[in-house]
Structure formats: C-alpha cells, structure tokens
VOTORNU-28408 format. One record per residue (C-alpha): residue in three letters; x, y, z. Coordinates in steps of 0.1 Angstrom, whole numbers, plus 5000, padded with zeros to 4 digits. Each point is the difference from the previous one (the first is absolute). Layout:
// VOTORNU-28408
ALAXYZ
...
// end
This chain:
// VOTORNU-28408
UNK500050005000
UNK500950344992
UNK499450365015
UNK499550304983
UNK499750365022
UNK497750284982
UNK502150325001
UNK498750235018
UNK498549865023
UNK499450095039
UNK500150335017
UNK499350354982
UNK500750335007
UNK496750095019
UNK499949735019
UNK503750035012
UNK499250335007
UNK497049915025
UNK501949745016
UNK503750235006
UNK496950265018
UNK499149775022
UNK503549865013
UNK501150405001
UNK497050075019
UNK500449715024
UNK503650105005
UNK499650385003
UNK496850005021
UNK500249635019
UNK497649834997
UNK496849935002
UNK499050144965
UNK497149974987
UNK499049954965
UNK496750044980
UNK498949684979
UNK503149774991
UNK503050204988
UNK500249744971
UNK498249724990
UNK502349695012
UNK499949795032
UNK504249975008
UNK500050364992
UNK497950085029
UNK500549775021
UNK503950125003
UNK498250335009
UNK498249895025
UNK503049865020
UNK501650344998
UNK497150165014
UNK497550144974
UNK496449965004
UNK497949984974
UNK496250065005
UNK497150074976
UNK498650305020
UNK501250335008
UNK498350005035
UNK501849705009
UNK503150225002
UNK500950185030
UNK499850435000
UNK503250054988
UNK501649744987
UNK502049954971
UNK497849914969
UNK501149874966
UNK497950014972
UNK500549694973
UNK501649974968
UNK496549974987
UNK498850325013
UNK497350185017
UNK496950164997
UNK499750405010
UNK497849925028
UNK502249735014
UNK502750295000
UNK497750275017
UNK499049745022
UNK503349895012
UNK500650405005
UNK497250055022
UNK501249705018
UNK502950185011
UNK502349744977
UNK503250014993
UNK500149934959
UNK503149874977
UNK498649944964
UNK501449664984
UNK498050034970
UNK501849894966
UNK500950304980
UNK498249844972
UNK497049995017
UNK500250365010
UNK500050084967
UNK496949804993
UNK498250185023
UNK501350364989
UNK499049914965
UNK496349915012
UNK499850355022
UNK501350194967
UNK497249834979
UNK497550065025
UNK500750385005
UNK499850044964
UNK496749845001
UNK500349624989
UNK498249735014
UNK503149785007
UNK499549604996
UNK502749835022
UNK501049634982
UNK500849735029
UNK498549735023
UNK497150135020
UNK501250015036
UNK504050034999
UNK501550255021
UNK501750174972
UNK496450044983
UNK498150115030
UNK503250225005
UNK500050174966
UNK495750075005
UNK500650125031
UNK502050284985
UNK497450114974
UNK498950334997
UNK496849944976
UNK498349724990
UNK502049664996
UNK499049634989
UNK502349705004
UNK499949744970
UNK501049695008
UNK498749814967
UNK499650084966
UNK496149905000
UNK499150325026
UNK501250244978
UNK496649984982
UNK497950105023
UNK502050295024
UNK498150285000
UNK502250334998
UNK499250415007
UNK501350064959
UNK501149684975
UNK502850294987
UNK501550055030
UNK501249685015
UNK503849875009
UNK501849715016
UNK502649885020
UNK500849645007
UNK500849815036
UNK504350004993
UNK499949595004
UNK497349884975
UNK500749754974
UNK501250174967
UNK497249774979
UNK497550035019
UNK500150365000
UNK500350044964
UNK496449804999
UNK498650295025
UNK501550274976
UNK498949874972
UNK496249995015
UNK500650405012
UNK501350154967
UNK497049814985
UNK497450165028
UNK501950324998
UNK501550094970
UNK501350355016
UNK502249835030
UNK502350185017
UNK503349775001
UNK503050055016
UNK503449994980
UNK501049715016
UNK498549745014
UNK499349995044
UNK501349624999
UNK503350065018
UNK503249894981
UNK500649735026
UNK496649864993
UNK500949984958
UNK503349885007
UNK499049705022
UNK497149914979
UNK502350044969
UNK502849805014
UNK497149705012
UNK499050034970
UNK503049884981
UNK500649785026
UNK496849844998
UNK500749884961
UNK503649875010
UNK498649735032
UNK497549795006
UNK499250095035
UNK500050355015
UNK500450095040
UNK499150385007
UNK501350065041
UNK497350305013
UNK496949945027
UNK496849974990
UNK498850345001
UNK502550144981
UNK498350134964
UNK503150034980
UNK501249645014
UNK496649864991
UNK500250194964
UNK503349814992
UNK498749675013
UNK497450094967
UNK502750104979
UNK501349685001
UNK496949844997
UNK498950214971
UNK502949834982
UNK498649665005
UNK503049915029
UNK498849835029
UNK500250335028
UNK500149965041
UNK500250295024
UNK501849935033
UNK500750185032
UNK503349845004
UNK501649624991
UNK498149835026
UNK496850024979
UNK501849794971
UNK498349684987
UNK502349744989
UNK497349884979
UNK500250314978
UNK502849894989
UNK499749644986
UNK501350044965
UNK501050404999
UNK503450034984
UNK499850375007
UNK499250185027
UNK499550404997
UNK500250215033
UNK499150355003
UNK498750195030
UNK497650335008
UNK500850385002
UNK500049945037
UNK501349605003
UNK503750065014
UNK502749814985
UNK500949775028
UNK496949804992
UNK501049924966
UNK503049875013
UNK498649805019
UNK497649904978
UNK503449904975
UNK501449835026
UNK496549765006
UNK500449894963
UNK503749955000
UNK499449775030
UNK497349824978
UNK502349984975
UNK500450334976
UNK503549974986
UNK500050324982
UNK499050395011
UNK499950264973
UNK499250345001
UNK498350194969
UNK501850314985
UNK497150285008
UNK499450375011
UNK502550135020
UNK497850245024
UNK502150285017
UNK497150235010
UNK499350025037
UNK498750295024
UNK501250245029
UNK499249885030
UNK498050305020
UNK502550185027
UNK498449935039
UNK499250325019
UNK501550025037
// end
C-alpha cells in the first residue's frame, strides 16, 4: 500500500490566527479565558485549550463581568458584540480576516440599498455571524432550489456573498440559479470562498483521481472538512472523515493500493501523522507528498492591552 499527502492541507492563516490569540491571551492575562462558540471547529484543537485554561461557553451571560472574552474565527453578530459591552466584557476579536471582509462587503451592499443573499449552511456560526452584521435586508441560500421563490424589496438591486468554506461546485450550482433569478446581481470581483478553501479542495481534488481511497483528518462539524470529504467523493473515490487515527477501519482497506490523506483548514498536522503512522503499521510501505500551492499568507496577531 501506498500514501499519498494532498498539498496543502491542514492549518490556514485564520485559523492560526485564532488559535496564536488564545495561547497570547492565556499567557498575557492567565487564565481563565473565556471564549464565545469553539475557536475552531476541531476536537484536539480545543481540547489542548482547555487544559491551558480557556473556557468555552455558548452564552455571553455565562461569563463573568469582566472577564476576558474572545470572539471566534467565525464571527459574531452586532448584538452579541453590544451585548458582551453592556456585560462589562472584556473583548479580543479572533475573527478571520477573510471573514471580516465578508461582512464589510455585506454592510457596503446594504448601505447602498441591496437586499444581500448570504450563500452557506443555514445555522453555521460564520453564517449567523455574517447576518448578524446586516444593515438592511438579508436572506441566506443554502440551495440552488430556494432561489425561486425569495422574495426581495427590488429584483435590480440584489448582491451576494458566500460563507468563505463552501464547496467550489456546489456554489457554482447556487450562482447559476441567482444570475438566472436576477439577471442584475451584484458580484464581487472575486469570489468569498477563502484561498485556503480552493486550494484544499483543488489539491483533494487531484488527489482523489490519483488513489482509490481518500482520508480527510477534521471533526464533524467542521464545513470545509466535510466539503473535502465531498470533493473526493464527487470524484467517485471512496471518502471517510476522521477525528484522528483511532477512528480508522481496517476493513476500508481490503484491497486499496492507495491511500490519499488530507486534512481540514482547522485539523492540525500531528494527526496526519499519526494517522501515516497507523497505515505504515498496517503495512504502507511508501509515503508521498503531492507537489501543490505553496501558501505564505497568514495574519497579525492583535497586540494585548495592559
């Protein structure tokens, strides 16, 4: 058996980002800290966290007057960040840089008065973040079949932005349904799908046609994990998402020659590793890694206050 890595794969900017805010907070403030929603979507991820002292909870008033707050890499609402100033909180603002820009894209559209649809899964953070920031009227689309029936203030003056970790095919389907709705669309200049998001589905992608088997590391509720788990699957290669090697199923692998691994936006690298070292032990003579993007971007981390 052979093993081929995707390239890129793992950690992006944003999301090492969120995770450097957190250690500087727990280092510069002591802990606890406390942190809104999950910083990232992956289990190891927080659980190391949590053993250095951040807290995460799903309610502002289960944080104590004062304390220090971070926001996710997914975002917030504006009431969740008046909120969290009436409740006397201390803030630090971990959302991705690309997101940001989401969001100040939307507020534009809105002030110049578009209804704004907002692409993405119904119910992710980063969606309910990106609403919550709306200035005017806003819709999320999460499939090309409700774009027949939204009902806007003027067909002429409607724009979009997409959730930064949809699939890349499926969200050609849902613009392909709104240019036909509304011939007028306002569209940005380049797509809201982050460039970690296109490279990882790009590099699964390739992968997908070169193996017969495809392991993407990332939790469950991680979307863009999920969306290369259907990358490979759109491809017709066999795709499994795991949380780490112990989920492996020696059965998956009774006559696979070739074994692709690649891993979420927020699936650190020491569980593909280990997730390499499981099929060496089952016998994996070979590891190969694809020639891919090389990704140099990444983001200042905020300075503290005293």
């Amino acid at each position: 058996m052979k093993v081929v890595l995707a390239k890129p794969r793992g950690f992006c900017a944003g999301v090492n980002r969120a995770i450097a805010i957190v250690h500087q907070a727990l280092e510069h403030y002591q802990p606890p800290v406390y942190v809104l929603h999950e910083i990232v979507h992956n289990t190891h991820v927080l659980e190391e966290l949590r053993r250095r002292g951040a807290v995460f909870v799903e309610e502002l008033e289960d944080i104590p007057q004062g304390s220090v707050t971070i926001f996710s890499a997914h975002g917030v609402s504006r009431i969740v960040e008046e909120k969290a100033r009436d409740l006397g909180l201390r803030t630090i603002d971990a959302t991705c840089p690309l997101v940001s820009k989401v969001h100040r894209r939307m507020i534009r559209l809105n002030t110049q008065g578009f209804d704004v649809l907002v692409i993405g899964h119904k119910g992710h953070p980063e969606v309910e973040g990106t609403c919550g920031q709306a200035v005017g009227p806003v819709h999320v689309v999460s499939k090309a079949s409700e774009v027949v029936d939204l009902q806007v203030t003027d067909p002429n003056k409607v724009g979009y932005v997409t959730q930064t970790t949809l699939s890349v095919d499926d969200t050609e389907e849902m613009l392909k349904a709104i240019r036909r709705r509304f011939p007028h669309i306002e569209e940005p200049e380049r797509t809201d799908i982050c460039y970690a998001t296109t490279n990882r589905q790009a590099a699964v992608r390739e992968l997908a046609d070169r193996v017969d088997l495809v392991l993407i590391v990332g939790s469950k509720n991680s979307s863009n994990s999920n969306r290369l788990r259907e990358v490979a699957e759109l491809r017709h290669t066999p795709a499994h998402l795991i949380d780490d090697a112990s989920e492996m199923d020696p059965q998956w692998f009774d006559g696979v020659e070739r074994v692709g691994v690649s891993a979420g936006a927020s699936a650190p690298e020491h569980l593909v590793v280990e997730v390499v070292a499981w099929l060496q032990r089952q016998g994996a003579e070979t590891v190969e890694e694809m020639e891919g993007e090389e990704e140099r971007i990444s983001f200042l981390v905020p300075e503290l206050e005293a």
